[in-house]
C-alpha angles and dihedrals in degrees: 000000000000092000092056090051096044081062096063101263116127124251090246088051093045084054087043092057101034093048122118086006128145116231086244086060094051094048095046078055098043081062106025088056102028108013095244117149097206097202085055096061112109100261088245086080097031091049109018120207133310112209116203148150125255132192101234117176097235128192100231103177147333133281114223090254081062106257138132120271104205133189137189095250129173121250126188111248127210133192146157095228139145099252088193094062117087092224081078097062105038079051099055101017094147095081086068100062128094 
């Protein structure tokens, strides 16, 4: 979409030309038009970024003898991953859990 855009055609004339279009279709365009191999994009662009909590034990602070103090915290995630595959889930199941 962008690509096509970034050429000088309008967003309605980019719909206009990617509609009712396969993703075979759109990639044969992507490099028929640009140049562009889409399976050779970095996955960051092809499958743009999954944001999610994790449980992390974390050292929070210091007991008086010196060590660490540490508890389970939440920390923002972030991948370029392919959210359909099932690799995906049985990777990060825990964001599925209550």
């Amino acid at each position: 979409f962008w690509s096509f855009v970034h050429s000088g055609k309008s967003a309605a004339e980019t719909q206009k030309i990617l509609k009712g279009t396969l993703t075979e279709q759109k990639n044969e365009l992507l490099f028929s038009q640009f140049g562009v191999n889409y399976a050779e994009l970095p996955e960051v662009f092809r499958k743009g970024s999954v944001l999610y909590r994790q449980s992390k034990l974390t050292e929070v602070k210091k007991a008086t003898d010196g060590s660490a103090v540490n508890r389970m915290r939440s920390h923002i995630e972030i991948t370029h991953e392919d959210i359909i595959q099932d690799i995906f889930w049985t990777t990060h199941n825990e964001i599925l859990k209550d």
